[in-house]
C-alpha positions in Angstrom: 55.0 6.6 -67.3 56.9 9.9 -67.8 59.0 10.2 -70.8 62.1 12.2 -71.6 59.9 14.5 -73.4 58.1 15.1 -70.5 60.5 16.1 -68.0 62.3 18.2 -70.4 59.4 19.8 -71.3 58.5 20.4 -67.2 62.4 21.7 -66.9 61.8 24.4 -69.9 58.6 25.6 -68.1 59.9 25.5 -65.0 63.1 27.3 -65.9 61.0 30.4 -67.7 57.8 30.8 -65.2 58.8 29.4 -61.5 59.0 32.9 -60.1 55.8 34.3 -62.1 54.0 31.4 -61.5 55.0 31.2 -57.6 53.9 34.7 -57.3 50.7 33.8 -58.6 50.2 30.4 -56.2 47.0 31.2 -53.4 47.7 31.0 -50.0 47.0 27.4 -49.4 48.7 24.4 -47.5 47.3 22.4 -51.1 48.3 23.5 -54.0 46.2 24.4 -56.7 47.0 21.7 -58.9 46.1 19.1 -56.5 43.0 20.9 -56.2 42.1 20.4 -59.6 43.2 17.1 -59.9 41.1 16.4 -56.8 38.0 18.0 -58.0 38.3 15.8 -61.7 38.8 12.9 -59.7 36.1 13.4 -57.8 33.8 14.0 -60.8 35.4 10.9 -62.3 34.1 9.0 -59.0 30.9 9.9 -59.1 30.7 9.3 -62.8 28.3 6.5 -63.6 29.9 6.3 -66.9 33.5 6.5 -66.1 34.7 6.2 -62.5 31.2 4.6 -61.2 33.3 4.2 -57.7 29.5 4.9 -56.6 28.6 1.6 -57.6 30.3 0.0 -55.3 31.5 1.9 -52.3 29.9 4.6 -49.9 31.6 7.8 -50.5 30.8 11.2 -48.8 28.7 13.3 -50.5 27.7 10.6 -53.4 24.3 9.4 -54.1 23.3 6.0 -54.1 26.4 4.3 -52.8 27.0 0.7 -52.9 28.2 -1.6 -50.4 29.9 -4.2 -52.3 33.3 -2.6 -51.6 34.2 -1.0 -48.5 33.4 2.8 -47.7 36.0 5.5 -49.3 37.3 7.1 -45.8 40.4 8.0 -44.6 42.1 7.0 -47.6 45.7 8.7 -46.9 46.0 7.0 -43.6 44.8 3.8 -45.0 47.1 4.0 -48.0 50.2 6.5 -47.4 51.7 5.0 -50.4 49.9 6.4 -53.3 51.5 4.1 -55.7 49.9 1.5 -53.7 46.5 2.8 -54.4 47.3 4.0 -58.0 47.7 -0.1 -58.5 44.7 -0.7 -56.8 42.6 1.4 -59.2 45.1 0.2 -62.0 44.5 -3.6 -61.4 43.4 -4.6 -58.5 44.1 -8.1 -59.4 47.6 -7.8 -59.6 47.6 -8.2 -55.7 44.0 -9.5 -55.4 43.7 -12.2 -58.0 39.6 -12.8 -56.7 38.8 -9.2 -56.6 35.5 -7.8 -58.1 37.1 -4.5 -58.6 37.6 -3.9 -62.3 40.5 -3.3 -63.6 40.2 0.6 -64.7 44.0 1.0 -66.2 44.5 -2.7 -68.0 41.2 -1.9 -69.0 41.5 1.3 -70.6 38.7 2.7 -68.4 40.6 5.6 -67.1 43.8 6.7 -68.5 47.0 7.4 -66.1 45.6 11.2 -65.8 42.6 10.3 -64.8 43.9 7.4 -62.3 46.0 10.2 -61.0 43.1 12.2 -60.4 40.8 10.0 -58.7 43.5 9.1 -56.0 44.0 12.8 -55.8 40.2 12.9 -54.8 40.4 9.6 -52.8 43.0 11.6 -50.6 41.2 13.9 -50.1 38.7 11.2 -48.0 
């Protein structure tokens, strides 16, 4: 969650380099720091150590996929609620008490960052 400190902290920054840093922004309908989060979150996927989303479901342009869970497609359509999908990876048995899927935020697999950027990745799908 977001504290105070937080969003006064993204006010300040915002207030001193919105115009220097909108100059600065590439031509792009995504912008760049959804690409980064996308791009750790992908890494985070493919992890076998951290993410391991390979272990269990087919995603494009991973190695070795499993088929225990269903394939990683069209992820956005699927889920245009990311919150929805942050809770999957979260705790999955929140809404699915029989689930297989681990638990990745109750079980201090992936922090909230790292959550954030693997759905940044999976909408990417």
């Amino acid at each position: 969650m977001i504290g105070a400190r937080h969003i006064a902290l993204a006010f300040c920054l915002l207030g001193s380099g919105a115009a220097q840093a909108q100059s600065q922004t590439p031509p792009s309908s995504v912008p760049s720091w959804v690409q980064t989060s996308a791009a750790e979150g992908r890494a985070l996927a493919f992890d076998r150590g951290k993410g391991n989303c390979l272990t269990c479901h087919e995603i494009k342009g991973g190695d070795l996929p499993g088929t225990i869970g269903p394939p990683l497609n069209d992820m956005k359509a699927r889920f245009p609620d990311r919150n929805e999908l942050i809770g999957i990876v979260t705790d999955e048995t929140k809404r699915n008490p029989l689930t297989v899927m681990p638990p990745f935020g109750r079980n201090l697999i992936l922090n909230e960052k790292e959550i954030s950027a693997v759905v940044e990745f999976l909408y990417t799908l």
